[in-house]
Every structure is written in C-alpha cells, then in structure tokens.
C-alpha positions as CSV (number, residue, x, y, z in Angstrom):
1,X,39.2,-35.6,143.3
2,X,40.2,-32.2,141.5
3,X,41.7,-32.5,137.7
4,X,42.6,-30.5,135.2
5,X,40.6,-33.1,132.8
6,X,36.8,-32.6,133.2
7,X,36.4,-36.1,131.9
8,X,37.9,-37.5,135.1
9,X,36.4,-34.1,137.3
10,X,34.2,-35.7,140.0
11,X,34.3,-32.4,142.5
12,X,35.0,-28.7,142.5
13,X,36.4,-26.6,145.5
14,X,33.8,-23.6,145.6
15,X,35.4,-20.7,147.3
16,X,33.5,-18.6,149.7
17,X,33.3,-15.6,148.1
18,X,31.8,-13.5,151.6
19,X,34.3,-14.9,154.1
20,X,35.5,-11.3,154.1
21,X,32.4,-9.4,153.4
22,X,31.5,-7.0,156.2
23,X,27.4,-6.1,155.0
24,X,25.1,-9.0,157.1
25,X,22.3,-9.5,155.1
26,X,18.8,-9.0,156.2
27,X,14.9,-9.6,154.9
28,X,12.3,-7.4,154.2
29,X,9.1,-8.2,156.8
30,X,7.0,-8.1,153.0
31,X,8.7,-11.2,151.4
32,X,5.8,-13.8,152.6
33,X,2.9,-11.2,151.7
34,X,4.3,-9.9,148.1
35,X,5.6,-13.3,146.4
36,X,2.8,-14.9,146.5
37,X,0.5,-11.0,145.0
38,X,3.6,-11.2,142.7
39,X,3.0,-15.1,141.1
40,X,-0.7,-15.2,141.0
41,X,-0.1,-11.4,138.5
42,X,2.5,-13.6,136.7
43,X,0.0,-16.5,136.6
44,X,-3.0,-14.6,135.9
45,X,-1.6,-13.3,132.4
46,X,-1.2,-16.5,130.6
47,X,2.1,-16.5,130.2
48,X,3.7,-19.8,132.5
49,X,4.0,-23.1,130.5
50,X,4.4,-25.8,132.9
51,X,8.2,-26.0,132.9
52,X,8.2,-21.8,132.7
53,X,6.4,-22.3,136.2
54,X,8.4,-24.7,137.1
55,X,11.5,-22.9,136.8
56,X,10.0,-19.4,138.2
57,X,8.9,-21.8,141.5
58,X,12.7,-23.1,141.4
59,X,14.0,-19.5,141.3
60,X,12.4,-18.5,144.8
61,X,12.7,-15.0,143.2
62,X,10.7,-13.9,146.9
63,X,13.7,-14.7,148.5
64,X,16.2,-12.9,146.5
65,X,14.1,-10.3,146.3
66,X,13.9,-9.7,150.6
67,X,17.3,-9.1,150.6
68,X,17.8,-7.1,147.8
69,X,15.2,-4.8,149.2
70,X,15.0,-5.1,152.7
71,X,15.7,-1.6,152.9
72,X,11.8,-0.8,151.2
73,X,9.7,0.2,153.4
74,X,6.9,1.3,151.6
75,X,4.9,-2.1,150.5
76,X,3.9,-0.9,146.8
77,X,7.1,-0.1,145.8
78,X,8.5,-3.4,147.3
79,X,5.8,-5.1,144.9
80,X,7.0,-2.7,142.1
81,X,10.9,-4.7,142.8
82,X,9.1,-8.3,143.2
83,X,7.4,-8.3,140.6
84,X,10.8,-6.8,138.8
85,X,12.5,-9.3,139.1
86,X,10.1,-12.0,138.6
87,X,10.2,-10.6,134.9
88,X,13.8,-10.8,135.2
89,X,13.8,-14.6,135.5
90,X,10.8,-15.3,133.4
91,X,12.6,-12.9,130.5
92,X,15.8,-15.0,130.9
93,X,14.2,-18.7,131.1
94,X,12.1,-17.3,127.5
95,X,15.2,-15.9,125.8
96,X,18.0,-18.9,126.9
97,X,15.5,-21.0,124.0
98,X,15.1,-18.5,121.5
99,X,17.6,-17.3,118.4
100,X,18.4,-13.7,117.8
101,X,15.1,-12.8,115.5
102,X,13.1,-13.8,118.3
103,X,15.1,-12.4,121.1
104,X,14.7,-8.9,119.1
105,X,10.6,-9.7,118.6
106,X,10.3,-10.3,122.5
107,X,12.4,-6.9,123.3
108,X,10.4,-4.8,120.6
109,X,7.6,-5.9,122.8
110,X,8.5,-5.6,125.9
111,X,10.1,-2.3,125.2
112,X,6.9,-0.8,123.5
113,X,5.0,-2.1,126.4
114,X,6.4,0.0,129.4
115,X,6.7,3.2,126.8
116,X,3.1,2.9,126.1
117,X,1.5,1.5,129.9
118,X,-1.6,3.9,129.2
119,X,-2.6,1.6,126.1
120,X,-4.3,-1.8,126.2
121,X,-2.3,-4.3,124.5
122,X,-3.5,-6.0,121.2
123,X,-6.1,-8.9,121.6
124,X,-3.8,-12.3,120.6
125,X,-0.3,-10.5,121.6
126,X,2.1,-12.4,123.1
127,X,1.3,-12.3,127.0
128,X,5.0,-10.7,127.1
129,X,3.6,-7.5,126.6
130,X,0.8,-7.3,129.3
131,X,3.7,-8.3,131.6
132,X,5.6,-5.1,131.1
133,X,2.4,-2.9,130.6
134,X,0.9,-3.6,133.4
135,X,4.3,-3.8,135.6
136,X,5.2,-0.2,133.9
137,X,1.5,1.0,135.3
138,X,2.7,0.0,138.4
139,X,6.0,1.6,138.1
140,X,4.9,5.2,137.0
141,X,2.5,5.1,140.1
142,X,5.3,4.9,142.9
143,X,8.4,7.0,140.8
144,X,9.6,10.1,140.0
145,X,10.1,10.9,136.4
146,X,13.5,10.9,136.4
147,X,13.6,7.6,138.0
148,X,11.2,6.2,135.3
149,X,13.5,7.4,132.4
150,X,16.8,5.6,133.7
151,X,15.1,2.7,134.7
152,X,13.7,2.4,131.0
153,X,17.2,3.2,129.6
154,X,18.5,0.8,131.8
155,X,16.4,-1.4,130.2
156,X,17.0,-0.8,126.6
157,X,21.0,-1.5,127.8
158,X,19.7,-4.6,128.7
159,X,17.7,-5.8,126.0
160,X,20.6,-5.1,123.9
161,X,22.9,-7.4,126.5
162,X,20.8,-9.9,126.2
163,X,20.0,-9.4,122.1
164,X,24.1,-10.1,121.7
165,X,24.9,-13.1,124.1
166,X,21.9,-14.6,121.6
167,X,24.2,-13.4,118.7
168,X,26.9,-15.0,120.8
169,X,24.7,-18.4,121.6
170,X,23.8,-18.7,117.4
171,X,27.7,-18.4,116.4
172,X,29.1,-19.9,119.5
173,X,31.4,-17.2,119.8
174,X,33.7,-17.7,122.6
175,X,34.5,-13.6,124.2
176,X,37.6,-12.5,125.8
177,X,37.0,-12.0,130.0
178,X,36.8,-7.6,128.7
179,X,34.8,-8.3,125.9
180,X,32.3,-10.5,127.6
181,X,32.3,-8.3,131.2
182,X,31.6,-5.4,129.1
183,X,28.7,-7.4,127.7
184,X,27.8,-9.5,131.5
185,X,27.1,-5.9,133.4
186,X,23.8,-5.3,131.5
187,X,22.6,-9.3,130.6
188,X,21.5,-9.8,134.3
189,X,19.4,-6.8,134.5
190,X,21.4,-5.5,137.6
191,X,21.2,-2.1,136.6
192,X,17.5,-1.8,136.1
193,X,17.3,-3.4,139.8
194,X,19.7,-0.7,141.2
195,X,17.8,1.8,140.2
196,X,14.5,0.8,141.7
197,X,16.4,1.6,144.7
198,X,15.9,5.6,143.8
199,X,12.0,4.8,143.9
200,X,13.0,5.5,147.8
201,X,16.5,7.1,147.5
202,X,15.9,10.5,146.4
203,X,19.2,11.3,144.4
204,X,19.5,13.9,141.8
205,X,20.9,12.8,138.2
206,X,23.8,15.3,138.5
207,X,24.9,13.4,142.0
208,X,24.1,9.5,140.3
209,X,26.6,10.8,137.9
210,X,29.8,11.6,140.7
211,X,32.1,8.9,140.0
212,X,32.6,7.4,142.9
213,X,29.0,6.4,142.6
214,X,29.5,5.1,139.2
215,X,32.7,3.0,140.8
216,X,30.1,1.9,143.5
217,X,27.1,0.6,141.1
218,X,30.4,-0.7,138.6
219,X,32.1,-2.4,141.6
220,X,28.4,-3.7,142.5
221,X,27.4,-5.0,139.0
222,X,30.7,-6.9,138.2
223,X,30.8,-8.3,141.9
224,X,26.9,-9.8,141.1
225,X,27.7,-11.1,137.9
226,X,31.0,-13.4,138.4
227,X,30.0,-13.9,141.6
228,X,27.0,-15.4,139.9
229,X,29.3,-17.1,137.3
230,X,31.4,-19.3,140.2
231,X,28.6,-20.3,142.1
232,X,26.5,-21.3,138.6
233,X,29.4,-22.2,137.0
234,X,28.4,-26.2,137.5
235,X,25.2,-26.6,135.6
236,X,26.3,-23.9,133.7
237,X,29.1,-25.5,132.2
238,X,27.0,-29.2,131.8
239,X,24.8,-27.7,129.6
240,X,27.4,-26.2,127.3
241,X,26.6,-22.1,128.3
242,X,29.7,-20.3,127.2
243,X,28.3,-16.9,129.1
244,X,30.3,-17.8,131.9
245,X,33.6,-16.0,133.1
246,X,34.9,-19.6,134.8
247,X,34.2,-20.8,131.3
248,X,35.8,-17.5,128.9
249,X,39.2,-18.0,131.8
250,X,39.1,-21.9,130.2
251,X,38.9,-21.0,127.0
252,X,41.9,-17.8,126.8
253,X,43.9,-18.7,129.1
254,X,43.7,-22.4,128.7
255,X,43.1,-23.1,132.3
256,X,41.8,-26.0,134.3
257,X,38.6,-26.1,135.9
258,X,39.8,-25.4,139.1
259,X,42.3,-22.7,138.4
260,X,39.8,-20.9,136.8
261,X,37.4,-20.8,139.4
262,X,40.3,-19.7,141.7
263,X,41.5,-16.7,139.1
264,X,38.0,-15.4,139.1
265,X,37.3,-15.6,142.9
266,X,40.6,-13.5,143.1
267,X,39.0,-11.0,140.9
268,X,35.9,-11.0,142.9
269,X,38.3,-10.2,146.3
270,X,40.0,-7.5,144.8
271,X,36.7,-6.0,143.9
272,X,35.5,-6.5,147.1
273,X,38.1,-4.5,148.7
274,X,37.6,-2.0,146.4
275,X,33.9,-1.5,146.8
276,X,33.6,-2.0,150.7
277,X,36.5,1.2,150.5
278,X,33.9,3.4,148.1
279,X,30.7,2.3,150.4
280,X,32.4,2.9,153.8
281,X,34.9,5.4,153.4
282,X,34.9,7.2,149.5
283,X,30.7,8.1,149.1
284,X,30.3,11.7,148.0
285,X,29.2,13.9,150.7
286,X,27.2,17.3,149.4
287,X,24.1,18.6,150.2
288,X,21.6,18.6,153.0
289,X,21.4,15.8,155.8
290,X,18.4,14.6,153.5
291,X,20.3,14.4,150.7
292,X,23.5,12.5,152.3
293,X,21.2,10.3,153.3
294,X,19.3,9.5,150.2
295,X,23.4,9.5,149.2
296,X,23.5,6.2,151.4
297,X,20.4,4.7,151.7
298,X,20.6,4.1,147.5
299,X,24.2,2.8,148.2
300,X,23.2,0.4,150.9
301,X,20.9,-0.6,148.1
302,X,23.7,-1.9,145.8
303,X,25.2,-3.1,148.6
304,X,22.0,-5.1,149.8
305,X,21.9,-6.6,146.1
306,X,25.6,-7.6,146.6
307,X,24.7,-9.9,149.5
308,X,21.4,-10.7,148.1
309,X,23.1,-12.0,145.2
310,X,25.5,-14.7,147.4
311,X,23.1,-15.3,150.0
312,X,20.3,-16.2,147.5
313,X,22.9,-18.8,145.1
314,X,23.7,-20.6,148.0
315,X,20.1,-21.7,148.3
316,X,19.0,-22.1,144.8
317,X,18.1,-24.8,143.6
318,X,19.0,-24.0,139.9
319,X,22.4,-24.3,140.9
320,X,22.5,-26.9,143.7
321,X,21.2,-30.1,143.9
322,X,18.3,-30.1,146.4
323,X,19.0,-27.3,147.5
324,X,22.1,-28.2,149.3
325,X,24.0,-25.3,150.9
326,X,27.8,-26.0,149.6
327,X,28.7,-23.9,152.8
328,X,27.7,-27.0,154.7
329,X,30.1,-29.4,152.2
330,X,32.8,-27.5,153.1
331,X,32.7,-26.3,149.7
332,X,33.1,-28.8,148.0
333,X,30.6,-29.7,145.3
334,X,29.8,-33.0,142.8
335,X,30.9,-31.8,139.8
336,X,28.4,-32.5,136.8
337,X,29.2,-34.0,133.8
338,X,27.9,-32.1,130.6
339,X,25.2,-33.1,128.7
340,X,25.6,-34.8,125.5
C-alpha cells in the first residue's frame, strides 16, 4: 500500500536505478585474500567496540571494495583501497554519534596522522590515529607524489563534509537539494576513493584537470551518492537522518514519500545518460597510447565505483533486512516506521 502519509506507509516502490546501465560489474580475484589482511589490521589497533565490529562485519566493505577495484591488479595497492575504505565506514559509524567538537578532534587526528606517517603516534592516543598512520605508510609505499597530495586534499574536503553535516545534525538544519549536493559530493569520501584509482592510472594533473574528466568524476560522485540516498533512504529516514536527498525533496518541495523517491531516481537517469555519453564517447584523447590508456583505465575506475556502488546496496544488510535483494521483491520494500 503506497501513501502520501508515512503513518499509514507500509511499502515503498524502489526503482531500479541500473535497468539502463550499460557497465557489467565484475570482482577482483583479491577480495577473499585482502578482507580478511584488511580486518585483522583494523582489529589489531584497538579500535572496534563490539557494536563498531558489528557494524564493520555488516558493511561487507570486501565486497564493495571487489568491484570498486576489480580493475587493481597489483595486490598491495588493492590492500591500500581495502583497507581505504574500511576507514571509510569505521570513520562514518564513529562520527554519525559524535557532536561537531568531536567530529573536529577526530579529523585533527586523522589529518595529522597521514601528514606525519614517519612518526610514532603518542602512547594513550586515540587508536584513530594509528589507523591513518599506518594506512598513510602504506599509501606513500605504492604512489606517486602527486597522487599522495590529492588524495590528502581529497581528504581534508572530506573532513570538512563530514565536520558540517555534524553542524547540520546539532541544529537540525534541513538543506536545500543544491545546498546539501554541494555538501553530499565530499561526505562519502568518493573522491578520496577515485583517486586511489591513479595509484595504477598514470594521469598527469594538467589532464585530471580537462573538464570532461571533471564532468566524469562530478557525474560519478553525484550518481554514488543519491543513488546511495534511494536505496538507504528506509532506515535512513526511521532513524530521523535528514542527510538524505529523498528526505531534503520531502522537506522543500513538500512531497510524498513516494514521489520523492521517484523525482530523485529521475535525477539519477538523467545523470546516467549524461555520464555513460562522457565515459563512451566525450573522454579526452591526447598523448601517447600509454597515456590514453591511463586516460581510460582511471575512468573505468569511476565507472567501476558507479556499479560497485548499486551492486553492493542491494546486498547490504545496513539497508535491507536480511539481506534481502529488493530486485527479487520486485521492488518493492516494507517500509519502516521511525523510531520514537
């Protein structure tokens, strides 16, 4: 029964948001090896509570992490993305509990910490900061310098995303769909996982700044985060997150449930036409036959993150009760109730 009254809601009509998506996904052959090098570091520093492990068991990061970097070949650098990404969740699960001072404290840790990798962090620190040394010792083992610099100012971008949506959280300020995409590109971390790509892409900065590969990795980032937003949207919206751009379409444009998760799923389709355009047909073509490769294999990247994204919600169990593929509902999902 669909409503425009969440009181009376009892189920949602999820769209599919690939039905038109032309990029099969596949798996990297170090998924089963990594994961498990990747949560015994993780484990090993201290840092898991039992419902942080939990949640980072839940997230079968492994999983979303063989897509996104099926195309790594060379096994240290696809640790360098596991374990990535792993700090991803972990980062999030810490900071959705926190307010803004200690958002900042956990940043100006974290921050300091893949800076400084060549120092030993202090004796009683929070284990926050051996996470990110000793990932950043890692990292400057397998990159190029230039590689290392953007990933680190991806990451400041990010910090700062995820510094305001605290902000945000505290004052339970509601953001206009601009306002809060401008803000949703950099809270997920996308870009920082993009750019691990280049660990095995070898493009220049002066090519990563043509603007058809800007549109690309734009197209990529706002296709991974509302994409994100529909498919999370349910226990999202029970537990009274307004990060959501189901929830923002609600809110300004006083839409039901259902019409807002059928506005943003048009949004998604028209970016979808617009990136598989850039990645097939609109890539810049300069240089050597190196070089146009390097062009395409960082693209296929983004694009490998794209489907990682979808084909990884559909199995998460943060998002669907028992892990129950809505693809084999038809789409159609209980919807939850919020929490009191």
């Amino acid at each position: 029964m669909l409503t425009s009254n969440p009181a009376v809601q009892s189920s949602l009509i999820l769209p599919d948001l690939h039905a038109r998506w032309p990029f099969p996904g596949i798996r990297s052959p170090f998924a089963n090896t990594i994961t498990p090098e990747t949560q015994a570091w993780v484990e090993g520093l201290g840092i898991l509570s039992p419902i942080l492990r939990k949640k980072l068991q839940a997230s079968n990061f492994g999983g979303l992490v063989s897509f996104a970097y099926a195309h790594v070949l060379d096994v240290e650098k696809y640790r360098v993305c596991c374990d990535f990404v792993a700090i991803l969740f972990l980062v999030d699960d810490i900071t959705d509990e926190l307010g803004v001072k200690e958002v900042e404290a956990v940043f100006e840790l974290a921050r300091d910490a893949l800076r400084n990798y060549d120092d030993p962090r202090p004796v009683g620190e929070n284990p926050i900061g051996e996470l990110h040394r000793s990932f950043s010792e890692r990292l400057h083992k397998v990159a190029r310098q230039n590689v290392i610099e953007r990933f680190i100012l991806n990451y400041d971008h990010y910090a700062k995303a995820v510094t305001a949506q605290a902000e945000d959280r505290e004052a339970n300020t509601i953001r206009t769909l601009d306002s809060y995409l401008a803000i949703r590109r950099q809270t997920g971390g996308v870009m920082c996982c993009f750019t691990l790509h280049l660990l095995c892409a070898e493009v220049s900065d002066e090519i990563l700044r043509d603007e058809r590969l800007q549109r690309l990795e734009m197209l990529g980032l706002e296709m991974i985060c509302i994409g994100n937003d529909i498919l999370s949207f349910n226990v999202e919206y029970a537990r009274g997150d307004i990060h959501n751009a189901v929830v923002i379409l609600m809110h300004e444009r006083k839409l039901p449930i259902q019409e807002a998760i059928d506005f943003v799923n048009t949004l998604y389709q028209e970016m979808l036409d617009d990136f598989c355009r850039v990645a097939i047909r609109d890539l810049p073509v300069c240089g050597s036959v190196a070089t146009r490769n390097a062009i395409r294999m960082y693209a296929a990247g983004i694009t490998s993150w794209v489907t990682a994204n979808y084909e990884w919600s559909l199995d998460c169990r943060r998002y669907f009760s028992g892990g129950q593929n809505p693809a084999d509902t038809n789409w159609v999902v209980p919807f939850i109730r919020q929490q009191k």
